[in-house]
mmCIF file of the N, C-alpha and C atoms, coordinates in Angstrom:
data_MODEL
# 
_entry.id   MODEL 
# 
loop_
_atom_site.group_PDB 
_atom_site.id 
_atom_site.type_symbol 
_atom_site.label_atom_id 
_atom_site.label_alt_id 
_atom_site.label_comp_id 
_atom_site.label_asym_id 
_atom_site.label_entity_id 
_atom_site.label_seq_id 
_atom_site.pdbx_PDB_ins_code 
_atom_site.Cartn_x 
_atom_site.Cartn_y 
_atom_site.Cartn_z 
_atom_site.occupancy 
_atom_site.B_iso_or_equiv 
_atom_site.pdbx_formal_charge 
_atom_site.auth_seq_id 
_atom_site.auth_comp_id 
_atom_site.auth_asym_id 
_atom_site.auth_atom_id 
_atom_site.pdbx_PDB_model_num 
ATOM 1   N N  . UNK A 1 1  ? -12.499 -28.617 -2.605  1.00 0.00 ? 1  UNK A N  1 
ATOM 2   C CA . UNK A 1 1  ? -12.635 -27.178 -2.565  1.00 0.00 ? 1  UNK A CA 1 
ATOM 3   C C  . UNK A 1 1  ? -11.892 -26.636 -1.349  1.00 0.00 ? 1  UNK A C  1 
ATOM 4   N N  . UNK A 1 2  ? -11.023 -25.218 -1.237  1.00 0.00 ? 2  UNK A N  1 
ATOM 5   C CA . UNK A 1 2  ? -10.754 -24.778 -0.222  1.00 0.00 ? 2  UNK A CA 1 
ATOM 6   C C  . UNK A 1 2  ? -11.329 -23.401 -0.060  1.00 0.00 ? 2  UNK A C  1 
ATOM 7   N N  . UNK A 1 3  ? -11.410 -22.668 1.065   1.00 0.00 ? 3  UNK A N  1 
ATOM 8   C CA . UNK A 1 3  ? -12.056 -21.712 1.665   1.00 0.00 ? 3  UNK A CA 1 
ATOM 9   C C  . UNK A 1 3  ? -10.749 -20.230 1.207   1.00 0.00 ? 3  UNK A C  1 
ATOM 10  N N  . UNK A 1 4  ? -11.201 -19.407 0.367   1.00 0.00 ? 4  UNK A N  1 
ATOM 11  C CA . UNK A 1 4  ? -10.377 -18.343 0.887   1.00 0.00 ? 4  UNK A CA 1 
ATOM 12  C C  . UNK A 1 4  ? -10.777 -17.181 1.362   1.00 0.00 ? 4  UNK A C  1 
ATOM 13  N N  . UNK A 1 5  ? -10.449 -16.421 1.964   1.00 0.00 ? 5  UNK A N  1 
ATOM 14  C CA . UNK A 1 5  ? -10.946 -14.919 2.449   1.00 0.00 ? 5  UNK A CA 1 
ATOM 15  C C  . UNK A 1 5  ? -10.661 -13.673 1.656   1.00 0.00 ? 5  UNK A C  1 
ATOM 16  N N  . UNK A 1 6  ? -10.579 -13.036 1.113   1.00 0.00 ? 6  UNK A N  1 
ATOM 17  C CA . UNK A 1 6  ? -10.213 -12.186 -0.065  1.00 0.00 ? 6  UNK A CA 1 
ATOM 18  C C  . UNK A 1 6  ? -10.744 -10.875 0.143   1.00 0.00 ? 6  UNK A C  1 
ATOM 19  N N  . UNK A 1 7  ? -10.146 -9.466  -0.127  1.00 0.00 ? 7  UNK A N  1 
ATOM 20  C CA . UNK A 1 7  ? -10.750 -8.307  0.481   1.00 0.00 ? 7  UNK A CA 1 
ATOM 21  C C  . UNK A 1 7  ? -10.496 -7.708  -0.949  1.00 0.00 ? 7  UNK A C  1 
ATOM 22  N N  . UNK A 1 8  ? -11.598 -6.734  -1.600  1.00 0.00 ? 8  UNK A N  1 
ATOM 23  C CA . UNK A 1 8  ? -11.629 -6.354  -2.966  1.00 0.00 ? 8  UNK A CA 1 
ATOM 24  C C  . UNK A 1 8  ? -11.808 -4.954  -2.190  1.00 0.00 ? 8  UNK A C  1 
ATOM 25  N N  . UNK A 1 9  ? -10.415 -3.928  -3.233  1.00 0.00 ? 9  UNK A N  1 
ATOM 26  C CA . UNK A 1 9  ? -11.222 -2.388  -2.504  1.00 0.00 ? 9  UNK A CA 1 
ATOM 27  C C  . UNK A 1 9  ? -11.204 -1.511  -4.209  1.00 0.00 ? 9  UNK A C  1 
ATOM 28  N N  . UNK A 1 10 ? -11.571 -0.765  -3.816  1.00 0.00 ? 10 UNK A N  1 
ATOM 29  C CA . UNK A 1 10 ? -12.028 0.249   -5.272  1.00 0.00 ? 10 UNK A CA 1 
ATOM 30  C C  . UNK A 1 10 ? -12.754 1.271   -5.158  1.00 0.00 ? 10 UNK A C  1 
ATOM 31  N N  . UNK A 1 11 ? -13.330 1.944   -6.101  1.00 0.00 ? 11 UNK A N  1 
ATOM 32  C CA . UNK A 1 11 ? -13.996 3.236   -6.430  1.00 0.00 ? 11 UNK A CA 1 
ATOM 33  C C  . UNK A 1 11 ? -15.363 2.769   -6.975  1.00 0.00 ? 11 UNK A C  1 
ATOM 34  N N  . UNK A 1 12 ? -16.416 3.448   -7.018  1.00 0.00 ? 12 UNK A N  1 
ATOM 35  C CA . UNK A 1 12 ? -17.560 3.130   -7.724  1.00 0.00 ? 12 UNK A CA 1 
ATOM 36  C C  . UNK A 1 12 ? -18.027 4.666   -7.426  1.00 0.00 ? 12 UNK A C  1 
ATOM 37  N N  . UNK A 1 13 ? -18.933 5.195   -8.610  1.00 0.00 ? 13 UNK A N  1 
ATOM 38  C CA . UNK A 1 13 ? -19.138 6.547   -8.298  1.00 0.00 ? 13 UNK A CA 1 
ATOM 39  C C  . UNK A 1 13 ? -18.451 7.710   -7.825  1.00 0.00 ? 13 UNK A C  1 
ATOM 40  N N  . UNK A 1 14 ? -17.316 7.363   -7.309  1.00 0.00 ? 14 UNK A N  1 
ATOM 41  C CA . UNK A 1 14 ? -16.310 8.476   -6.960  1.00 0.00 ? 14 UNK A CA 1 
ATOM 42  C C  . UNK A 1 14 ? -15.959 8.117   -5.741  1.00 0.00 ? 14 UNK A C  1 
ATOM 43  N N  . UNK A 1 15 ? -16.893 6.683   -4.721  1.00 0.00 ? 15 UNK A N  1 
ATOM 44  C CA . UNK A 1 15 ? -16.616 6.565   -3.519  1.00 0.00 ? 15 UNK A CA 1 
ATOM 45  C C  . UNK A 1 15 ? -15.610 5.418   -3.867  1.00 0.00 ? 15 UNK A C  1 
ATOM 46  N N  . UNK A 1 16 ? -15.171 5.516   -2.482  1.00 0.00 ? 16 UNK A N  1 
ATOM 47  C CA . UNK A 1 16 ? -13.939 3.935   -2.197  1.00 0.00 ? 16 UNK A CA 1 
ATOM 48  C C  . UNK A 1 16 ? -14.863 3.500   -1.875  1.00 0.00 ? 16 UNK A C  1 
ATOM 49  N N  . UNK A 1 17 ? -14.500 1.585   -1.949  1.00 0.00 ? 17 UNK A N  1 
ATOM 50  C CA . UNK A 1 17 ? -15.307 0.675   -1.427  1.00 0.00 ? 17 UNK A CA 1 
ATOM 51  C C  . UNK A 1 17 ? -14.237 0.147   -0.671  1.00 0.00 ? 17 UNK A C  1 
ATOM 52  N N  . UNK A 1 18 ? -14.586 -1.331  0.328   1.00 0.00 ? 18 UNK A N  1 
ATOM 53  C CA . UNK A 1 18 ? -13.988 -2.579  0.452   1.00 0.00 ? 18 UNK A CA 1 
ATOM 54  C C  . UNK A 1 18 ? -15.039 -3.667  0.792   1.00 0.00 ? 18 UNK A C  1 
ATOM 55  N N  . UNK A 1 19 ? -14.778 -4.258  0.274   1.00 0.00 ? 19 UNK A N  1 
ATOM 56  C CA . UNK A 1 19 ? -15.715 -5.702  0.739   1.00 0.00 ? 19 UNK A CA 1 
ATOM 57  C C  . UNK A 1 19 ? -14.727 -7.241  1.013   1.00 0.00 ? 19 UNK A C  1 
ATOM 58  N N  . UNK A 1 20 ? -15.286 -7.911  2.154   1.00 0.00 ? 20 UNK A N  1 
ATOM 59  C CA . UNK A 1 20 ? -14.621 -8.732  2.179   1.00 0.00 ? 20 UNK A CA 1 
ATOM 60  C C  . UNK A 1 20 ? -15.293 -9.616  1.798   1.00 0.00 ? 20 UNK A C  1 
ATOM 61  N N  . UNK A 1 21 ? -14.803 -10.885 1.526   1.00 0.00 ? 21 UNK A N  1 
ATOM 62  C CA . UNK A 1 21 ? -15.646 -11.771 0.826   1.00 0.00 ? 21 UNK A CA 1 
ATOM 63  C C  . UNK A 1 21 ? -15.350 -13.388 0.786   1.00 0.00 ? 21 UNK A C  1 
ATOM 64  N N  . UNK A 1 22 ? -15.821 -14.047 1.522   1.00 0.00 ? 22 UNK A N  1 
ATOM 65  C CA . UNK A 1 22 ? -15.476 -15.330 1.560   1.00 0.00 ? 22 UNK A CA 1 
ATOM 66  C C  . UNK A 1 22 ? -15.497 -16.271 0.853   1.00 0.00 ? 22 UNK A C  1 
ATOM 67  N N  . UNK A 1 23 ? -15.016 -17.326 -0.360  1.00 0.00 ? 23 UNK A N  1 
ATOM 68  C CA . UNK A 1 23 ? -14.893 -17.855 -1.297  1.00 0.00 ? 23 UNK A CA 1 
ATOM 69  C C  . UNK A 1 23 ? -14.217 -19.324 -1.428  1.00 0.00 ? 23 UNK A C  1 
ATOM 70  N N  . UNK A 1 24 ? -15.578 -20.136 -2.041  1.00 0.00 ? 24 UNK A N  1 
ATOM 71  C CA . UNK A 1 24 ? -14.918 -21.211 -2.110  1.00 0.00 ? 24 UNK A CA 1 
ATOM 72  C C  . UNK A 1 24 ? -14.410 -21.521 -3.454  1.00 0.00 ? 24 UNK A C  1 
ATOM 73  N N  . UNK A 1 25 ? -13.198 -22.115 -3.544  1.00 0.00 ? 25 UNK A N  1 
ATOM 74  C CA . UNK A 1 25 ? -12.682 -22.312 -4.631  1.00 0.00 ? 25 UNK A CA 1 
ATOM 75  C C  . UNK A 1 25 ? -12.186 -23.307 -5.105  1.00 0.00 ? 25 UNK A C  1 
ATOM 76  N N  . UNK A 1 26 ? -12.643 -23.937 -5.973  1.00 0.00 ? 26 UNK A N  1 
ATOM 77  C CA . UNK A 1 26 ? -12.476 -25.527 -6.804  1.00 0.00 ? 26 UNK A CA 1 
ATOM 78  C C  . UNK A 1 26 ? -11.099 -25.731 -6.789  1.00 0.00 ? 26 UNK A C  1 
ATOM 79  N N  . UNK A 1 27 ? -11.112 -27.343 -7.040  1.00 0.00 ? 27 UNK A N  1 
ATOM 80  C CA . UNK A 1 27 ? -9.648  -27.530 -6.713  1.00 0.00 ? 27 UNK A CA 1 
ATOM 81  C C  . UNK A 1 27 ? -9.014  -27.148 -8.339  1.00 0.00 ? 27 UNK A C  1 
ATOM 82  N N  . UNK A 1 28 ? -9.484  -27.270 -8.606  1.00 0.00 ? 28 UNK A N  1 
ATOM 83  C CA . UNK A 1 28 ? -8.375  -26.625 -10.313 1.00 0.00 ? 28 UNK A CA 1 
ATOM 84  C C  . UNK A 1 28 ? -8.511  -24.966 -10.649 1.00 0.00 ? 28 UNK A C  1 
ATOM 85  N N  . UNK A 1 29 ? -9.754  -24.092 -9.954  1.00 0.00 ? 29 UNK A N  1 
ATOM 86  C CA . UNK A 1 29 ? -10.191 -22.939 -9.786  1.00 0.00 ? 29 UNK A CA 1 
ATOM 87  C C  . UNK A 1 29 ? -9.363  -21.898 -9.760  1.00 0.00 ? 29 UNK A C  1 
ATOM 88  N N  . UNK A 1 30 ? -8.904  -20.826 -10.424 1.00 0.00 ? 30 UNK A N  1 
ATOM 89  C CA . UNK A 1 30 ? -8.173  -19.474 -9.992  1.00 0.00 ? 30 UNK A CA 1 
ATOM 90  C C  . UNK A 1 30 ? -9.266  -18.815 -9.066  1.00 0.00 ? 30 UNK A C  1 
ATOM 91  N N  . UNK A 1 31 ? -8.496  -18.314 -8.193  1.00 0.00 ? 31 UNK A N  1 
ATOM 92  C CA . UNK A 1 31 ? -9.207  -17.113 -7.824  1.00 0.00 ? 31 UNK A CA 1 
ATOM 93  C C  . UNK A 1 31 ? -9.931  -16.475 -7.890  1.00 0.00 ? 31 UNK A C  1 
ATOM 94  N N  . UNK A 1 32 ? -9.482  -15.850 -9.111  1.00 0.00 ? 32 UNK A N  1 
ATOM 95  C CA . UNK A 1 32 ? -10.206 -14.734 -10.134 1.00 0.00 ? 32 UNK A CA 1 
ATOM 96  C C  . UNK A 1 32 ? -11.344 -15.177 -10.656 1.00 0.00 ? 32 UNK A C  1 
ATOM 97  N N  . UNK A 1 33 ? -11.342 -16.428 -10.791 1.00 0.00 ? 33 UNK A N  1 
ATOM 98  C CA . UNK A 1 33 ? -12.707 -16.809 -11.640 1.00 0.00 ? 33 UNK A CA 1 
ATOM 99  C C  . UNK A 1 33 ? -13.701 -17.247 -9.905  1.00 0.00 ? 33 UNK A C  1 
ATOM 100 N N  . UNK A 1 34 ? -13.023 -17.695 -8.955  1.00 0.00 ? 34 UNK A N  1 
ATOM 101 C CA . UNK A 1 34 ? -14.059 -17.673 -8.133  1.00 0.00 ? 34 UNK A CA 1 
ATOM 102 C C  . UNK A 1 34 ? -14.549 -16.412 -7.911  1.00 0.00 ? 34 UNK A C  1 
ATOM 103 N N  . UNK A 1 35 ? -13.986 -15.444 -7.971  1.00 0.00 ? 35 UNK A N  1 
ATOM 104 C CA . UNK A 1 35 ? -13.923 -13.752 -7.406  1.00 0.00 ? 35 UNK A CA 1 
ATOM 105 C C  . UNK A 1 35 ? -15.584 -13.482 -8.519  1.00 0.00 ? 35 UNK A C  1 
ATOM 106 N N  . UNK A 1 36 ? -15.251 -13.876 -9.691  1.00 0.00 ? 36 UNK A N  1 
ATOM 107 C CA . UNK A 1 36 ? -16.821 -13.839 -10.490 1.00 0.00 ? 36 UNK A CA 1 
ATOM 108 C C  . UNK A 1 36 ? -17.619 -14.282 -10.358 1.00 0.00 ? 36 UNK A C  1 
ATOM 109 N N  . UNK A 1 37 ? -17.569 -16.029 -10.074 1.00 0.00 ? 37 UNK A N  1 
ATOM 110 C CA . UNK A 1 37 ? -18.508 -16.572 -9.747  1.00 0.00 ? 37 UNK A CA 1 
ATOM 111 C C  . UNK A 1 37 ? -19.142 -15.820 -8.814  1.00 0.00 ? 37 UNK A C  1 
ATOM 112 N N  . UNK A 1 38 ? -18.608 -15.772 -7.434  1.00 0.00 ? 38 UNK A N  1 
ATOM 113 C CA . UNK A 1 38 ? -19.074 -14.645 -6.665  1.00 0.00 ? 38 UNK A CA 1 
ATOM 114 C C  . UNK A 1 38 ? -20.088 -13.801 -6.988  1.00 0.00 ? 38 UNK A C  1 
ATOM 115 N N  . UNK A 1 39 ? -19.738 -13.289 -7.477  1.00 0.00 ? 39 UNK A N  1 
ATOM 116 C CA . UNK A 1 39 ? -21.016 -12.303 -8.010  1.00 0.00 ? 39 UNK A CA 1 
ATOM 117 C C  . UNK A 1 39 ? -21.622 -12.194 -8.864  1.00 0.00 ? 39 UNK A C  1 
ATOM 118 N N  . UNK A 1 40 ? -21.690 -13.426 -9.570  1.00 0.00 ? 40 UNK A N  1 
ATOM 119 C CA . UNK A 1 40 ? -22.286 -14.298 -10.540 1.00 0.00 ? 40 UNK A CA 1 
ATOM 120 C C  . UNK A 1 40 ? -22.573 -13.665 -11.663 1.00 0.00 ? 40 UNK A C  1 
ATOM 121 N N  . UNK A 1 41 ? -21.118 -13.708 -12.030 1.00 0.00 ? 41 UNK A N  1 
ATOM 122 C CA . UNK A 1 41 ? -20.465 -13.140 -13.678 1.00 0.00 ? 41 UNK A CA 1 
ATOM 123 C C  . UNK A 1 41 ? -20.134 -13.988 -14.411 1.00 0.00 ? 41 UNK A C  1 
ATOM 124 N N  . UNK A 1 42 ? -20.280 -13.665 -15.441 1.00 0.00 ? 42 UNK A N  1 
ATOM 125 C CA . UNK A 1 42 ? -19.598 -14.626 -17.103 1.00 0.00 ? 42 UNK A CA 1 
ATOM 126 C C  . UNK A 1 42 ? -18.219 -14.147 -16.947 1.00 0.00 ? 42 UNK A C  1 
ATOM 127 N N  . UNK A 1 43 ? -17.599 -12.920 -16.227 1.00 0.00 ? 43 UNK A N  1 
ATOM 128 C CA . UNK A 1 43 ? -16.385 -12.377 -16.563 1.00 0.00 ? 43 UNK A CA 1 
ATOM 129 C C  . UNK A 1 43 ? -15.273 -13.039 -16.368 1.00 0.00 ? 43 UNK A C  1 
ATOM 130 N N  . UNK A 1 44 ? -14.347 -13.759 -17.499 1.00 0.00 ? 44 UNK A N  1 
ATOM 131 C CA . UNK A 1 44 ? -13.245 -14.537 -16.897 1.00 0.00 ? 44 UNK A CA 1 
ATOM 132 C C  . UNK A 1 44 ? -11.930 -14.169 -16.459 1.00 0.00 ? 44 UNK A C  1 
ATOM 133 N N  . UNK A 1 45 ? -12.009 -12.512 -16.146 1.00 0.00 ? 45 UNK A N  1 
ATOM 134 C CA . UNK A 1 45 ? -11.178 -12.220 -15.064 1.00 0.00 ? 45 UNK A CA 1 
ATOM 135 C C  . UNK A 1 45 ? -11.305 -11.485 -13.968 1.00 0.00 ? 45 UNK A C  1 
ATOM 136 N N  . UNK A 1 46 ? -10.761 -10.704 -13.174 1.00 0.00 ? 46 UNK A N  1 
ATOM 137 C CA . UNK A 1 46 ? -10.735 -9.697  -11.826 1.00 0.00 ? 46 UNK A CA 1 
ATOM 138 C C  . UNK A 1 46 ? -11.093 -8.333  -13.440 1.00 0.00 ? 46 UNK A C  1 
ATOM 139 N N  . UNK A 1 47 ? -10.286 -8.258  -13.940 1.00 0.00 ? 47 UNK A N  1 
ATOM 140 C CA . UNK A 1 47 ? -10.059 -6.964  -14.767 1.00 0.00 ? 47 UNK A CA 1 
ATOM 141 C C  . UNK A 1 47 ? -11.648 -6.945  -15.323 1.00 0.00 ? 47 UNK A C  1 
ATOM 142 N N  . UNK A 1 48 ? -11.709 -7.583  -16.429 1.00 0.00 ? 48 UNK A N  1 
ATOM 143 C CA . UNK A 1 48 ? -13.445 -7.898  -16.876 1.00 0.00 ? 48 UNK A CA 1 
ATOM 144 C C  . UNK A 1 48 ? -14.445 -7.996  -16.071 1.00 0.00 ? 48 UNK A C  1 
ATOM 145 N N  . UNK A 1 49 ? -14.554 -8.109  -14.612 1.00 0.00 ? 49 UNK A N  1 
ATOM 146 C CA . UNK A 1 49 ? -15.739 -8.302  -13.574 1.00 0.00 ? 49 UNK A CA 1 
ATOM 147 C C  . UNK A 1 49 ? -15.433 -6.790  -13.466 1.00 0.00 ? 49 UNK A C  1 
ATOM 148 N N  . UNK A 1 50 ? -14.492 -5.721  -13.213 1.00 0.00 ? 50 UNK A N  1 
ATOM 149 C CA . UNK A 1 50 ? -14.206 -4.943  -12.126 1.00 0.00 ? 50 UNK A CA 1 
ATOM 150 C C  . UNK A 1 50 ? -15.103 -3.661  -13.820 1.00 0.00 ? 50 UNK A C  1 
ATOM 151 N N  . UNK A 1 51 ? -14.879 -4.158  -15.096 1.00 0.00 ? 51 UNK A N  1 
ATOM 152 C CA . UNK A 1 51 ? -15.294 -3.179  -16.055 1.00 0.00 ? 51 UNK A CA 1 
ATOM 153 C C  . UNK A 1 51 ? -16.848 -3.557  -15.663 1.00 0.00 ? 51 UNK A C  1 
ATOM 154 N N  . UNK A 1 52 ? -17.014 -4.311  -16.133 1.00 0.00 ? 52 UNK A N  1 
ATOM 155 C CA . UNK A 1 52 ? -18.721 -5.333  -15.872 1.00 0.00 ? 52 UNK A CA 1 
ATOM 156 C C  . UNK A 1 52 ? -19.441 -4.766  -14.807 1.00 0.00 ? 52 UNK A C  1 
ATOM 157 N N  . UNK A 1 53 ? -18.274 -4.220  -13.643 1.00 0.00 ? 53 UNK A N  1 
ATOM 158 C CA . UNK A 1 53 ? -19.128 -3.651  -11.775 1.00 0.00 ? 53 UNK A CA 1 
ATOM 159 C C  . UNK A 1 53 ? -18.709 -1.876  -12.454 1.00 0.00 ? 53 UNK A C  1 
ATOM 160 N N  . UNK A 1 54 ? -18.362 -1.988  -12.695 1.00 0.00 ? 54 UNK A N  1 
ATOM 161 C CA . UNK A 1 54 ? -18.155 -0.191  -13.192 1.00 0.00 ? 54 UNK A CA 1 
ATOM 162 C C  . UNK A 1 54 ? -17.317 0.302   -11.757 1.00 0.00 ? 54 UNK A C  1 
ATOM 163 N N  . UNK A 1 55 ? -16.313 -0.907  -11.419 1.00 0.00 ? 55 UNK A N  1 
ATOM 164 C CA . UNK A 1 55 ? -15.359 -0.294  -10.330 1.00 0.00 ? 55 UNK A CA 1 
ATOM 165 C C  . UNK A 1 55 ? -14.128 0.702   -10.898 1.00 0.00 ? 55 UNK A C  1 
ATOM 166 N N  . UNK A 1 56 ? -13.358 1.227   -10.222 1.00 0.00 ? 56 UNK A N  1 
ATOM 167 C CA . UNK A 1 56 ? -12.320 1.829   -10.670 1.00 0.00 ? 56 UNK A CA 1 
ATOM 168 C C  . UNK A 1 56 ? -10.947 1.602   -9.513  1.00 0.00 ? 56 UNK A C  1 
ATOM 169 N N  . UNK A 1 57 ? -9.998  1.462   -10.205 1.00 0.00 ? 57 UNK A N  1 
ATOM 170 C CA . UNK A 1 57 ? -8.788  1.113   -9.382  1.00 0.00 ? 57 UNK A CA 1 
ATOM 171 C C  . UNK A 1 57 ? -8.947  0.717   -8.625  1.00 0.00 ? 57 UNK A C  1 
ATOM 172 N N  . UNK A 1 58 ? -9.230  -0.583  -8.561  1.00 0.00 ? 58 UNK A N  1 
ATOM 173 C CA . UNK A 1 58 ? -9.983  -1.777  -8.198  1.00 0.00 ? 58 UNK A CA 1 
ATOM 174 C C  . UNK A 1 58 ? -8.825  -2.850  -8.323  1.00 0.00 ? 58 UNK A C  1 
ATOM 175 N N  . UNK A 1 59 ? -8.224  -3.929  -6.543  1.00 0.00 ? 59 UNK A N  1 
ATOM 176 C CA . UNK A 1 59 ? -7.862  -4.440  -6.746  1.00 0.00 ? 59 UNK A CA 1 
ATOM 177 C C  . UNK A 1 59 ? -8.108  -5.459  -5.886  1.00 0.00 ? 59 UNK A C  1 
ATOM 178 N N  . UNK A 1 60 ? -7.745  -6.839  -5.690  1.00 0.00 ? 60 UNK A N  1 
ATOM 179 C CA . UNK A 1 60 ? -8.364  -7.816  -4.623  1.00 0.00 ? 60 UNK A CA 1 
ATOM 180 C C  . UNK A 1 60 ? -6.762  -8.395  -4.383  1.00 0.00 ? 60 UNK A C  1 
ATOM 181 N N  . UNK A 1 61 ? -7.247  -8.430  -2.332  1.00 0.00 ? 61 UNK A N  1 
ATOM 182 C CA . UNK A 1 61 ? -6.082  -9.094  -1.642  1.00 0.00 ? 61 UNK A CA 1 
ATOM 183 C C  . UNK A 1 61 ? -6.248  -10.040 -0.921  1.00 0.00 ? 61 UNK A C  1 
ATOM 184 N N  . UNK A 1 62 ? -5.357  -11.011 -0.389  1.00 0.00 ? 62 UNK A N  1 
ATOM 185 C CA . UNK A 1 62 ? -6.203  -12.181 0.485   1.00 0.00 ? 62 UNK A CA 1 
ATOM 186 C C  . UNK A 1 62 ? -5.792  -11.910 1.412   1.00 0.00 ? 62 UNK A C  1 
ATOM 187 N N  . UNK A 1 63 ? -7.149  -11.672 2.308   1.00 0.00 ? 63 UNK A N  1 
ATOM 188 C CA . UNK A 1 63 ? -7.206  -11.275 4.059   1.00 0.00 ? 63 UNK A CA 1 
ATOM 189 C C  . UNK A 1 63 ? -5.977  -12.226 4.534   1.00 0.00 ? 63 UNK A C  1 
ATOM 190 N N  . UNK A 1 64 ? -5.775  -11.418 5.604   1.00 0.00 ? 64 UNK A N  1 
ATOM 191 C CA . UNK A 1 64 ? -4.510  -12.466 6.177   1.00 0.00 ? 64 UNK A CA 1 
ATOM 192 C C  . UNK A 1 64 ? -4.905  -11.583 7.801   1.00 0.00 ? 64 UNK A C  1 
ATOM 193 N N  . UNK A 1 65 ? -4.773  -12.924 8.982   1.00 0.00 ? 65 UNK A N  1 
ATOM 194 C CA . UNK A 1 65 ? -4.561  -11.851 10.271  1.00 0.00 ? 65 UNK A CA 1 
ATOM 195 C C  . UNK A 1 65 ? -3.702  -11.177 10.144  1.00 0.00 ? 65 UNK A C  1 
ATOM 196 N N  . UNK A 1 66 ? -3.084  -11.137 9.890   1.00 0.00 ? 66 UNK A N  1 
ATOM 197 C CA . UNK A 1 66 ? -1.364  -10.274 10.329  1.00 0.00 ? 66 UNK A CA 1 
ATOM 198 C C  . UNK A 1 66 ? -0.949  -9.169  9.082   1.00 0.00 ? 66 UNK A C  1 
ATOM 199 N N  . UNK A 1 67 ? -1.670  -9.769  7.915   1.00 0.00 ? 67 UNK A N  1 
ATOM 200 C CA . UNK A 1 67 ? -0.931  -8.682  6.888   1.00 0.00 ? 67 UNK A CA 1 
ATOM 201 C C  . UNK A 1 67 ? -2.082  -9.553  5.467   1.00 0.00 ? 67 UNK A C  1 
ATOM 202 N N  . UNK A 1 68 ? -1.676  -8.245  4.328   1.00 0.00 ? 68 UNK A N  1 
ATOM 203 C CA . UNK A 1 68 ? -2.377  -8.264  3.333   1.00 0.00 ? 68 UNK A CA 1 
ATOM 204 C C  . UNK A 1 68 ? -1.263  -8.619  1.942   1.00 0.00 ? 68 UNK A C  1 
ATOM 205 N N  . UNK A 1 69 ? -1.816  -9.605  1.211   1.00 0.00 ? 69 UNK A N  1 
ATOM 206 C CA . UNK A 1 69 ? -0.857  -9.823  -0.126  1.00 0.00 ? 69 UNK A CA 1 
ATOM 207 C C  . UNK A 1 69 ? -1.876  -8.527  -1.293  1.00 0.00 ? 69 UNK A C  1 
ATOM 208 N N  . UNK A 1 70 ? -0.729  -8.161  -1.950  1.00 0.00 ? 70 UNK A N  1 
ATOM 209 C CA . UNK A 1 70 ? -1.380  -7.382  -2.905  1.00 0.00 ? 70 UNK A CA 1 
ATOM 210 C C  . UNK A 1 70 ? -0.890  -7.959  -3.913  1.00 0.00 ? 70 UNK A C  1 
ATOM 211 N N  . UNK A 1 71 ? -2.393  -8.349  -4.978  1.00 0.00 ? 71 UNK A N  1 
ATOM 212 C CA . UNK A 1 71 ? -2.914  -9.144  -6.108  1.00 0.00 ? 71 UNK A CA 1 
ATOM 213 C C  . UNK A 1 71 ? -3.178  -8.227  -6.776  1.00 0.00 ? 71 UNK A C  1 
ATOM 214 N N  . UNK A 1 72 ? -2.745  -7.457  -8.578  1.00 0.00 ? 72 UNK A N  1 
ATOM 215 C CA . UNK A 1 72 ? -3.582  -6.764  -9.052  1.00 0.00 ? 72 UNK A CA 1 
ATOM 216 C C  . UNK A 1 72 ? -2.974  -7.845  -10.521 1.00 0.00 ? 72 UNK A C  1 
# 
């Protein structure tokens, strides 16, 4: 398993969110499916968890010191 750091931001109710979120992830594991496990979903993607959380424009990046990758 390796450790990733991952920052999810979005809308819920009309507010922005961000959460960061620390994640371990199997060695054959996407992301995305750890990103559910996480919050302990059946959903087998970012897109299907983010309908499932009733987020909106909703996307997840992996923390980085220095800078952010954008994943949608």
């Amino acid at each position: 398993m390796r450790r990733e750091t991952i920052v999810i931001e979005g809308e819920i109710n009309g507010l922005k969110f961000e959460k960061n979120v620390d994640l371990l992830v199997g060695e054959e594991e996407e992301v995305e499916r750890a990103i559910c496990r996480f919050f302990e979903s059946t959903a087998e993607s970012f897109t299907e968890l983010m309908i499932e959380q009733g987020w909106k424009n909703s996307s997840w990046t992996y923390a980085s010191k220095d800078q952010y990758y954008v994943l949608q």
